[in-house]
FIKOLZA-1660 file (N, C-alpha, C; in steps of 0.1 Angstrom, whole numbers, plus 5000, padded with zeros to 4 digits):
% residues 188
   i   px   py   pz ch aa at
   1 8821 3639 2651  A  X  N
   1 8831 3648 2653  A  X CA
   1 8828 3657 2664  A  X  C
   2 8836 3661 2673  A  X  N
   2 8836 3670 2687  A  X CA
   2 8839 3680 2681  A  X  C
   3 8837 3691 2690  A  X  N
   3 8841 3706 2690  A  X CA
   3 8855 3702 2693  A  X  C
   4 8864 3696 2699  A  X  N
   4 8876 3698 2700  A  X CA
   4 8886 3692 2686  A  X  C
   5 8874 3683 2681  A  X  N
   5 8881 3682 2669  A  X CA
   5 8881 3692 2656  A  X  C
   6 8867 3700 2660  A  X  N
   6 8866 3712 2645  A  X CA
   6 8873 3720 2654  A  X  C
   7 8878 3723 2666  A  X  N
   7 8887 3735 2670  A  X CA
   7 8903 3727 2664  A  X  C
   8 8903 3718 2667  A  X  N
   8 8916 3711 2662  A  X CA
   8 8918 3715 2647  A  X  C
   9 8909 3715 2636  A  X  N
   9 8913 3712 2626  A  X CA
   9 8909 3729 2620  A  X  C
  10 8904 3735 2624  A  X  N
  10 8904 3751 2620  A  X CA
  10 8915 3759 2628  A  X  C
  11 8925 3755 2640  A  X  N
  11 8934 3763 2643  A  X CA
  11 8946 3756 2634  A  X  C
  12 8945 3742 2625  A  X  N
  12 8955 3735 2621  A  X CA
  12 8956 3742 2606  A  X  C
  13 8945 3746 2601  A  X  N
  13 8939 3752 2589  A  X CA
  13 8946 3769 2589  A  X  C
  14 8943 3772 2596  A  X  N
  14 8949 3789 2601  A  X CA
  14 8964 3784 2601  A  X  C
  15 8972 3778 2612  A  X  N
  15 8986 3773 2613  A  X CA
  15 8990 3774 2597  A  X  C
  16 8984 3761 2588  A  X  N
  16 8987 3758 2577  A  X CA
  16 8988 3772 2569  A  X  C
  17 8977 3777 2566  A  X  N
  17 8979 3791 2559  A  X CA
  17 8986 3802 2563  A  X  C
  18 8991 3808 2575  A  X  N
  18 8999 3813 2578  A  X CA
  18 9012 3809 2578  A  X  C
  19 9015 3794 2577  A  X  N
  19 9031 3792 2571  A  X CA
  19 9032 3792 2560  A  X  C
  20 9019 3791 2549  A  X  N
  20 9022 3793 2533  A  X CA
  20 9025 3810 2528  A  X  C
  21 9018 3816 2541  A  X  N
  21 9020 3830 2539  A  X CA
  21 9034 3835 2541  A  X  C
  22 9038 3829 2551  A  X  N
  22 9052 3831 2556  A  X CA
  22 9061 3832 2543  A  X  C
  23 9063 3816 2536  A  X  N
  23 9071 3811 2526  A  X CA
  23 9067 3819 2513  A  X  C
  24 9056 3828 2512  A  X  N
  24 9047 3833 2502  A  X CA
  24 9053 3851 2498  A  X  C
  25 9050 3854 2509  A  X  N
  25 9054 3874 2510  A  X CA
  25 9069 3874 2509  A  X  C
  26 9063 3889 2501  A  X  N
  26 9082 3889 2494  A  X CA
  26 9089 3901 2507  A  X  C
  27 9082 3902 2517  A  X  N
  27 9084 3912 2527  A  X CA
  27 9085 3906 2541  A  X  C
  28 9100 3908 2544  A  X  N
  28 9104 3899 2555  A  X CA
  28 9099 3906 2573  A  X  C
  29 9091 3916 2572  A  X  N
  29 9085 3918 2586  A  X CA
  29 9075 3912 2582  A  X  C
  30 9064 3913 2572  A  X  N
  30 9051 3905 2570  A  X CA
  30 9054 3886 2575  A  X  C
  31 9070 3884 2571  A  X  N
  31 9065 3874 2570  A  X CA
  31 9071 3868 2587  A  X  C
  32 9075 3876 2594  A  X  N
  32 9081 3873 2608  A  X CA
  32 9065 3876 2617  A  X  C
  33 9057 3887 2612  A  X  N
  33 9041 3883 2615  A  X CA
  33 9033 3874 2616  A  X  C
  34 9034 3867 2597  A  X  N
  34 9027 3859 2600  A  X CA
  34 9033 3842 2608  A  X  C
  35 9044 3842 2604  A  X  N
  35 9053 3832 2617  A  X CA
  35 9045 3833 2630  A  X  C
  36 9042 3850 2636  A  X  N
  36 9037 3848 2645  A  X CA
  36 9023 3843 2650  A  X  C
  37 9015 3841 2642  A  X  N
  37 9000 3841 2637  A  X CA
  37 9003 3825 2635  A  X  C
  38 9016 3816 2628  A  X  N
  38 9013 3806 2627  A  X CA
  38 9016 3796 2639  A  X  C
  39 9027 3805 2648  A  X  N
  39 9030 3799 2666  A  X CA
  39 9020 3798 2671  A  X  C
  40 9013 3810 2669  A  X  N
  40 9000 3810 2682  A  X CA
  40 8987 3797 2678  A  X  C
  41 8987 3796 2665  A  X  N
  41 8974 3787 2661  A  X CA
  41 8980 3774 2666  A  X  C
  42 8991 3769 2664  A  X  N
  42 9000 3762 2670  A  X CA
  42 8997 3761 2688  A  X  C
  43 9004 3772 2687  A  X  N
  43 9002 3768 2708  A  X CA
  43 8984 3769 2709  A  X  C
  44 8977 3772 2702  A  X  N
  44 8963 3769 2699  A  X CA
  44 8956 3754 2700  A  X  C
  45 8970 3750 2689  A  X  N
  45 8964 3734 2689  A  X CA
  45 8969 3726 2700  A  X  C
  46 8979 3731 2707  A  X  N
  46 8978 3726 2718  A  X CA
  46 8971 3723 2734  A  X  C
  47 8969 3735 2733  A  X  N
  47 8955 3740 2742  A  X CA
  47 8944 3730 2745  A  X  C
  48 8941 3730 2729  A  X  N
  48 8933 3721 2723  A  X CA
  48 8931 3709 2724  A  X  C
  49 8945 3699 2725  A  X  N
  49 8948 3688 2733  A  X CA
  49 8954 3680 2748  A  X  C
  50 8951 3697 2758  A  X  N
  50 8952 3694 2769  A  X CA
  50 8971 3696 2771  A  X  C
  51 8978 3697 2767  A  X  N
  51 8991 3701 2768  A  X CA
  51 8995 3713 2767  A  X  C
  52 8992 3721 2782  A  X  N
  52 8990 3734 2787  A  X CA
  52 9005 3738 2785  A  X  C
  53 9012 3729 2796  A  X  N
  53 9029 3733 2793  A  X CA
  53 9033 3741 2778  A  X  C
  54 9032 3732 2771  A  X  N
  54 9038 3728 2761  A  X CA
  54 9032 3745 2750  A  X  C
  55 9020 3742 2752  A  X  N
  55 9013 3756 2743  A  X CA
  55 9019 3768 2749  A  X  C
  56 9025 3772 2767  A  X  N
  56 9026 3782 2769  A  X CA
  56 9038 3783 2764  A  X  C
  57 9046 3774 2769  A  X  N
  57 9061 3774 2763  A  X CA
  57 9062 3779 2748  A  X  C
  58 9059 3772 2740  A  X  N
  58 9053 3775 2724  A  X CA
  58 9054 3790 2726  A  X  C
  59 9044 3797 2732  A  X  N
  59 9038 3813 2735  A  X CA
  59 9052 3821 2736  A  X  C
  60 9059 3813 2751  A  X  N
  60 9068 3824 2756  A  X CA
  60 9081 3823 2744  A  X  C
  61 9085 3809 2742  A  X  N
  61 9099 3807 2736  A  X CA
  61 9099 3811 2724  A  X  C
  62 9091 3807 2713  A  X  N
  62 9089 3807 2699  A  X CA
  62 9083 3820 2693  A  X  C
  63 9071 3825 2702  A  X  N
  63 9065 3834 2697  A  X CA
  63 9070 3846 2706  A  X  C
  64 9077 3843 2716  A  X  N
  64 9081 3854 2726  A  X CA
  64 9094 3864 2727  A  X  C
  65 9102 3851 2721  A  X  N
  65 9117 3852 2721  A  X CA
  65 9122 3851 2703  A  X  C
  66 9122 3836 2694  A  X  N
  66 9126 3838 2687  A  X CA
  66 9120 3846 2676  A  X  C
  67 9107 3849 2673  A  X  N
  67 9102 3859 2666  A  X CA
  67 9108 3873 2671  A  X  C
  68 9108 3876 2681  A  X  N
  68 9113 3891 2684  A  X CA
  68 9129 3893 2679  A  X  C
  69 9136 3882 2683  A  X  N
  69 9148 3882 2677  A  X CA
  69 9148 3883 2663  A  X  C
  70 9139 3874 2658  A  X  N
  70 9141 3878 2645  A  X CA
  70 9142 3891 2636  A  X  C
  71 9129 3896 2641  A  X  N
  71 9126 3912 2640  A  X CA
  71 9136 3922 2646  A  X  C
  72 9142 3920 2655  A  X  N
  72 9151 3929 2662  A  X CA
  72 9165 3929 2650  A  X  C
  73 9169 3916 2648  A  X  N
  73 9177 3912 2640  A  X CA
  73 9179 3918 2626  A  X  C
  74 9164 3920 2617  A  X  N
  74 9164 3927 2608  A  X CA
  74 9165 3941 2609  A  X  C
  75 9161 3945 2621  A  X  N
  75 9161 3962 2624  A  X CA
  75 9176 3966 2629  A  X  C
  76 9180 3958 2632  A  X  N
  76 9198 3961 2641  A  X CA
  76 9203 3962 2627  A  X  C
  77 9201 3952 2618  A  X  N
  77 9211 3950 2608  A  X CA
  77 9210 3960 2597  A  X  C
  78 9195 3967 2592  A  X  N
  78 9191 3970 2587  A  X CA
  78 9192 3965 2567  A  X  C
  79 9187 3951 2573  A  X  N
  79 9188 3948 2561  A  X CA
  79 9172 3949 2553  A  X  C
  80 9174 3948 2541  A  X  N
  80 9162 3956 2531  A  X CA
  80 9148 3946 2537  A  X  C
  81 9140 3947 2537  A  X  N
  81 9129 3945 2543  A  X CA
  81 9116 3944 2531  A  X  C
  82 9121 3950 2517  A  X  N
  82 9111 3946 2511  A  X CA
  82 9112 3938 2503  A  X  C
  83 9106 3939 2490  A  X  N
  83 9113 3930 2479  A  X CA
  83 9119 3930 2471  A  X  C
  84 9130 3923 2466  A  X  N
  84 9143 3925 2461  A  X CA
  84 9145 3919 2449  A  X  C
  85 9149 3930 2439  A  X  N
  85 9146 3919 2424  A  X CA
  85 9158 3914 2421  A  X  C
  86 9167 3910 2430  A  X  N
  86 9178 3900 2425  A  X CA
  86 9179 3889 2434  A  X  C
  87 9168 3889 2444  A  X  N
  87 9163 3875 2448  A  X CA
  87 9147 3865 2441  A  X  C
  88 9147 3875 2430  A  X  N
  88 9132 3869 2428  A  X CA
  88 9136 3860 2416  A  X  C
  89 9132 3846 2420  A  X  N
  89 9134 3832 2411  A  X CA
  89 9120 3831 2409  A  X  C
  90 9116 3821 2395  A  X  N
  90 9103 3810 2396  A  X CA
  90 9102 3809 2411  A  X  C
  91 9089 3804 2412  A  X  N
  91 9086 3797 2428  A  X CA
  91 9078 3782 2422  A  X  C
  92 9081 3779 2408  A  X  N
  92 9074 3765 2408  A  X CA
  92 9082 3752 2409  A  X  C
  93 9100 3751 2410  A  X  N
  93 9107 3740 2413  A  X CA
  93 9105 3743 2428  A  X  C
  94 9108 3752 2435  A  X  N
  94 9103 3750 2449  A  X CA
  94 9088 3745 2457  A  X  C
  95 9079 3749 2445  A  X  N
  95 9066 3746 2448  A  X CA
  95 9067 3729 2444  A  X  C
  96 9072 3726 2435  A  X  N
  96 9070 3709 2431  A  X CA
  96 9079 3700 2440  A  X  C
  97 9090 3706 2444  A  X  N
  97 9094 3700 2457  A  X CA
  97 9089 3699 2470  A  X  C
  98 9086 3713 2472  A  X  N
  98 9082 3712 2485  A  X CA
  98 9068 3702 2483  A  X  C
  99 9057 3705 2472  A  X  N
  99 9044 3694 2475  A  X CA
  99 9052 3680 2472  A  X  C
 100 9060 3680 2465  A  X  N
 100 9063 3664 2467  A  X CA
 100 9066 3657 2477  A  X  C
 101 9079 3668 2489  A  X  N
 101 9079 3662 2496  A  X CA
 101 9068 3658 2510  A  X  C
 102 9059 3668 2507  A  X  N
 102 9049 3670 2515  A  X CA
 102 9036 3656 2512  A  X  C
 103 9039 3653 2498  A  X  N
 103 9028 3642 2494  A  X CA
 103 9034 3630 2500  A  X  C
 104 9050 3629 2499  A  X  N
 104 9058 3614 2503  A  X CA
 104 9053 3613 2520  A  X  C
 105 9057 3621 2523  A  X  N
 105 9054 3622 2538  A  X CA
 105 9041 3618 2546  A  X  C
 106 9028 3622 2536  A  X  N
 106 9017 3619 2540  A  X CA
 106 9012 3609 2536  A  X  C
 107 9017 3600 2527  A  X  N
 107 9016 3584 2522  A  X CA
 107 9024 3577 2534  A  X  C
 108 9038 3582 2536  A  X  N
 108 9041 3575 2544  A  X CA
 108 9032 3571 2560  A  X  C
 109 9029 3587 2565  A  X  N
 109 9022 3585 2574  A  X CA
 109 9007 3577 2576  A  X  C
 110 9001 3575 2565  A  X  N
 110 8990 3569 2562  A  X CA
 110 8998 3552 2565  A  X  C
 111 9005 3553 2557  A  X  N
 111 9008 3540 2554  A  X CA
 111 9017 3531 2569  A  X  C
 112 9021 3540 2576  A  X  N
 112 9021 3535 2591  A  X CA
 112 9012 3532 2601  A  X  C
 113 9004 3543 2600  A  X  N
 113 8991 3539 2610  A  X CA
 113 8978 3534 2605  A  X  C
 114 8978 3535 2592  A  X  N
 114 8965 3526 2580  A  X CA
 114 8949 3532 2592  A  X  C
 115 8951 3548 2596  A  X  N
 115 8940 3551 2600  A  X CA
 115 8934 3546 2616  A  X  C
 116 8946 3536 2623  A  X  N
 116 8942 3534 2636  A  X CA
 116 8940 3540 2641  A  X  C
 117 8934 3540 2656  A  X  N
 117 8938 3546 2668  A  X CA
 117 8947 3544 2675  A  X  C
 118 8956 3553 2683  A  X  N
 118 8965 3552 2689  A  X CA
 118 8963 3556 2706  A  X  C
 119 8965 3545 2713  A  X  N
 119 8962 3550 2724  A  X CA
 119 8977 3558 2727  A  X  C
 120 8970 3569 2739  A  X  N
 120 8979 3579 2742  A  X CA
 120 8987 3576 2758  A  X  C
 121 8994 3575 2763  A  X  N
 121 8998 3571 2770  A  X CA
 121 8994 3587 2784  A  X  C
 122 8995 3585 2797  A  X  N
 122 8991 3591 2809  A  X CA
 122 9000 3604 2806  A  X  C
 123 8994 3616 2810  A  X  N
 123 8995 3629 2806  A  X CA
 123 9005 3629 2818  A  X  C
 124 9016 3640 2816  A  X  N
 124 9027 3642 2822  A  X CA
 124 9026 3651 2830  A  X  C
 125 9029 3657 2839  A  X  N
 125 9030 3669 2848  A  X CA
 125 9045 3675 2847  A  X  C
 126 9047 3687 2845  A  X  N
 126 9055 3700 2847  A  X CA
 126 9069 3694 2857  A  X  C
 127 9066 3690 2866  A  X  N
 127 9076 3681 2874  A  X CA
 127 9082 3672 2865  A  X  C
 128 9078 3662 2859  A  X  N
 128 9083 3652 2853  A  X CA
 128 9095 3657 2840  A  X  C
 129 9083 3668 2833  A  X  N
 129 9093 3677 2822  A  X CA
 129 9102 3681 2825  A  X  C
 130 9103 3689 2836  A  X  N
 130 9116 3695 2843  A  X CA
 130 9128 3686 2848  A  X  C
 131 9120 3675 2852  A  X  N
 131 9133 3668 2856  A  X CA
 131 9143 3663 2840  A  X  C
 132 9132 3657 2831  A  X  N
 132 9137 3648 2818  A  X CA
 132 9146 3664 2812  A  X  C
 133 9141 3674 2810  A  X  N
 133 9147 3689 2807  A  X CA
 133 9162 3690 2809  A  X  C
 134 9163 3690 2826  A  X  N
 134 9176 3694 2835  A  X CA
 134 9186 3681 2838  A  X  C
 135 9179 3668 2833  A  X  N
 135 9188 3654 2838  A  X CA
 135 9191 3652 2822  A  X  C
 136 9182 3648 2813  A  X  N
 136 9188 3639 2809  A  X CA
 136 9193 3651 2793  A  X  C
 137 9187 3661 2792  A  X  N
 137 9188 3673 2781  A  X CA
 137 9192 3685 2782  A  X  C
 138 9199 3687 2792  A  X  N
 138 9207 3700 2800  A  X CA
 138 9215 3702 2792  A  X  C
 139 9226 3692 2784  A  X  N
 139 9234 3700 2775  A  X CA
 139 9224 3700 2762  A  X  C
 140 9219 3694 2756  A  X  N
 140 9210 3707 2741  A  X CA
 140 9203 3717 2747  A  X  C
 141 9203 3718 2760  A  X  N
 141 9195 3731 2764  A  X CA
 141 9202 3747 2767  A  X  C
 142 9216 3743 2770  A  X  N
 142 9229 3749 2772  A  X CA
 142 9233 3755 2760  A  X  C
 143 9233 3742 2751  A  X  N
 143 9240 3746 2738  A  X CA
 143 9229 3756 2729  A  X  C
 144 9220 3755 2730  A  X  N
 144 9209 3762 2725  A  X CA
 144 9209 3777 2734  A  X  C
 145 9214 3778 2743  A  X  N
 145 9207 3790 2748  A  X CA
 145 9221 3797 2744  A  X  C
 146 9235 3792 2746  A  X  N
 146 9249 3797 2738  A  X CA
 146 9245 3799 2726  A  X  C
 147 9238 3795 2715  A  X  N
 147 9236 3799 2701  A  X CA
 147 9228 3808 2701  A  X  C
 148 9216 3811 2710  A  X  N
 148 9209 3825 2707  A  X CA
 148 9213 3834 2709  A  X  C
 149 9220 3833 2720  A  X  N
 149 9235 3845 2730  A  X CA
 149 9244 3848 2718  A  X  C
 150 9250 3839 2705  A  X  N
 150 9258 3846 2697  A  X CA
 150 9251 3852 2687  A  X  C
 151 9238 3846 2690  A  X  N
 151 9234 3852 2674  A  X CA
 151 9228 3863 2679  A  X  C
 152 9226 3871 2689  A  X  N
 152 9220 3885 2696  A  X CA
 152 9233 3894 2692  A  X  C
 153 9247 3888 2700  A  X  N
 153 9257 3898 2701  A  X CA
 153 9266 3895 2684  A  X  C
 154 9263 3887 2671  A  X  N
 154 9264 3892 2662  A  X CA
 154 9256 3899 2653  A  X  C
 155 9241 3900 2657  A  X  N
 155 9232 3913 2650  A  X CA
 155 9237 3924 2656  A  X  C
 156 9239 3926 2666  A  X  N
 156 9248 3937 2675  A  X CA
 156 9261 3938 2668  A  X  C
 157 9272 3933 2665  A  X  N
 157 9284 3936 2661  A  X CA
 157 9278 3940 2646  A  X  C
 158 9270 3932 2637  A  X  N
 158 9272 3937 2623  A  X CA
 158 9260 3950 2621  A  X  C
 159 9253 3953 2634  A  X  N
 159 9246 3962 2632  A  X CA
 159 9254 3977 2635  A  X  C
 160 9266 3978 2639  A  X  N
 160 9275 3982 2647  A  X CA
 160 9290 3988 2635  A  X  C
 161 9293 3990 2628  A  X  N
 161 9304 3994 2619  A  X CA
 161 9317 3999 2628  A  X  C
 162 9314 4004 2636  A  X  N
 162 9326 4009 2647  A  X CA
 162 9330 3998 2651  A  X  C
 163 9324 3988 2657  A  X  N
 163 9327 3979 2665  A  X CA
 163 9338 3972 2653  A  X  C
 164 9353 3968 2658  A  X  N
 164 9358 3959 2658  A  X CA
 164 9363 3968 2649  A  X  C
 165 9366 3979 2640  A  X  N
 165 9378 3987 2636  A  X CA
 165 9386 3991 2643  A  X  C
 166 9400 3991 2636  A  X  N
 166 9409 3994 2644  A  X CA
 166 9409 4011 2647  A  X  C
 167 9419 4012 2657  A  X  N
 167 9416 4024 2656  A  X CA
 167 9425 4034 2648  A  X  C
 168 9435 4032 2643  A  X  N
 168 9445 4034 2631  A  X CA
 168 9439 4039 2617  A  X  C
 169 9424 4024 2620  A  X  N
 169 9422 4028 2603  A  X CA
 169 9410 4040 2600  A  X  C
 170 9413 4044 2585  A  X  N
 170 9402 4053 2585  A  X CA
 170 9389 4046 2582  A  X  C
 171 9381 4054 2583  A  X  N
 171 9363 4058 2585  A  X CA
 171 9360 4052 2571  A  X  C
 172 9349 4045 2568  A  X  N
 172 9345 4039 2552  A  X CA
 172 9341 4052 2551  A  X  C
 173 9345 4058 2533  A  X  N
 173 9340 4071 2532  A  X CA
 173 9325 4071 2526  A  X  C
 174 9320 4081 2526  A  X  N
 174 9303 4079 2521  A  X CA
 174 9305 4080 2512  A  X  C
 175 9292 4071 2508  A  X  N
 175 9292 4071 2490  A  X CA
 175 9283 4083 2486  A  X  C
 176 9291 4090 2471  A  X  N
 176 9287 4104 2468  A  X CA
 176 9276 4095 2458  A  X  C
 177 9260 4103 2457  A  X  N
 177 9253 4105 2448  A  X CA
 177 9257 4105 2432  A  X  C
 178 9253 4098 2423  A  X  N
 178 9254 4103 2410  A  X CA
 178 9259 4089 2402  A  X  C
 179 9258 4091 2389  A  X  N
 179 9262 4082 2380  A  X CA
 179 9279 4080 2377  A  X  C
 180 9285 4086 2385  A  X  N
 180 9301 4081 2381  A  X CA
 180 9306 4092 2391  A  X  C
 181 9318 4088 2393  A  X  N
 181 9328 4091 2404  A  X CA
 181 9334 4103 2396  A  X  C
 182 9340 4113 2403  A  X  N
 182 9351 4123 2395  A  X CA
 182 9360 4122 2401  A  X  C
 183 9375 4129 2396  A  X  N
 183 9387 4132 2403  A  X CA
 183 9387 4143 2408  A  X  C
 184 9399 4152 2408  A  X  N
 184 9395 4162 2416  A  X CA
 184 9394 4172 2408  A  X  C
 185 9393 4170 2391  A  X  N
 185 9391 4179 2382  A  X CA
 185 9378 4183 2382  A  X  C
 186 9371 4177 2385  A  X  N
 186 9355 4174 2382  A  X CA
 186 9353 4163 2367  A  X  C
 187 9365 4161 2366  A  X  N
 187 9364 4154 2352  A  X CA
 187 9359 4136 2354  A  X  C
 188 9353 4132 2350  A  X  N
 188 9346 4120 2348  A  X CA
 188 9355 4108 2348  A  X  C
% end
C-alpha cells in the first residue's frame, strides 16, 4: 500500500463520517458545515488522484456556491435552525434502508469487477473538458445555472413578506402573546 492510497482511504474515511454527520445532527447549519467538511475531503480525494480540475471545481462549485446557498437560504427564510419535535421520527427504518441499500450496491460492485484492475485510460486536459462542457453539455449546464437563479430569487421572495402583496391589501396582523385571543371586551 502507497501513501496515496492511505491518503486515499483516510480522506474517504473523513468524507464518509462527515456525510453520516450531515444525515445525523438534528441542526440544519451544523449540518450544511459538516456537508462542507465532507466536499472538501472529497475534492481531497481528488487531489489525491491527480484530477486537479475536477477537485478545484468540487472547491469552487459545491463547496463555494451550493453550500453558501444553502446557508444563505436558511438565513433569508428564517426557518428554525434547530431541532424540531414534530420532525423527530425513529431513525431505524431509515437506518435499515439506507444500509440495505448501501450493502446491495456494494455486492453489486464487487460482483462486477470480482476485485480486478482497471486500467485507466490517458488523463484529460482542461481544454478537452471545456470543449465536451460547451459542445456537447451546454444545455444541462444552462438549465442548471436557470435552477440556481430561481432558487436564489425564491429564498428572496419568501424571505420577503412585502414582496408580491397587493397593495389594497392589509398588513398580516401580529400575533398577540398569550394563551387565547380576546374581543374587545377583554373577555375570553
Amino acid at each position: 500500500m502507497t501513501g496515496a492510497d492511505v491518503l486515499l482511504l483516510a480522506l474517504g474515511a473523513v468524507a464518509v463520517g462527515a456525510g453520516v454527520l450531515v444525515v445525523a445532527t438534528k441542526h440544519l447549519v451544523r449540518a450544511g458545515l459538516y456537508l462542507v467538511v465532507c466536499l472538501g475531503a472529497l475534492a481531497g480525494d481528488y487531489l489525491v488522484l491527480t484530477a486537479e480540475l475536477v477537485a478545484w471545481v468540487q472547491v469552487l462549485i459545491y463547496v463555494g456556491a451550493v453550500v453558501v446557498l444553502l446557508l444563505f437560504a436558511v438565513m433569508l427564510t428564517r426557518a428554525p435552525i434547530g431541532a424540531s419535535d414534530d420532525l423527530d421520527r425513529p431513525g431505524w427504518p431509515a437506518a435499515l434502508i439506507g444500509g440495505g441499500a448501501g450493502l446491495g450496491l456494494a455486492v453489486l460492485l464487487v460482483d462486477a469487477f470480482r476485485w480486478t484492475r482497471v486500467e485507466l485510460p490517458a488523463a484529460g486536459t482542461a481544454e478537452r473538458l471545456g470543449e465536451q462542457v460547451f459542445r456537447s453539455w451546454v444545455l444541462p449546464f444552462e438549465v442548471l445555472s436557470v435552477l440556481l437563479l430561481a432558487a436564489l430569487v425564491g429564498a428572496i421572495v419568501l424571505s420577503r413578506p412585502d414582496i408580491g402583496r397587493r397593495p389594497d391589501a392589509p398588513a398580516a396582523p401580529a400575533a398577540r402573546p398569550g394563551p387565547a385571543s380576546t374581543d374587545e371586551g377583554g373577555r375570553a
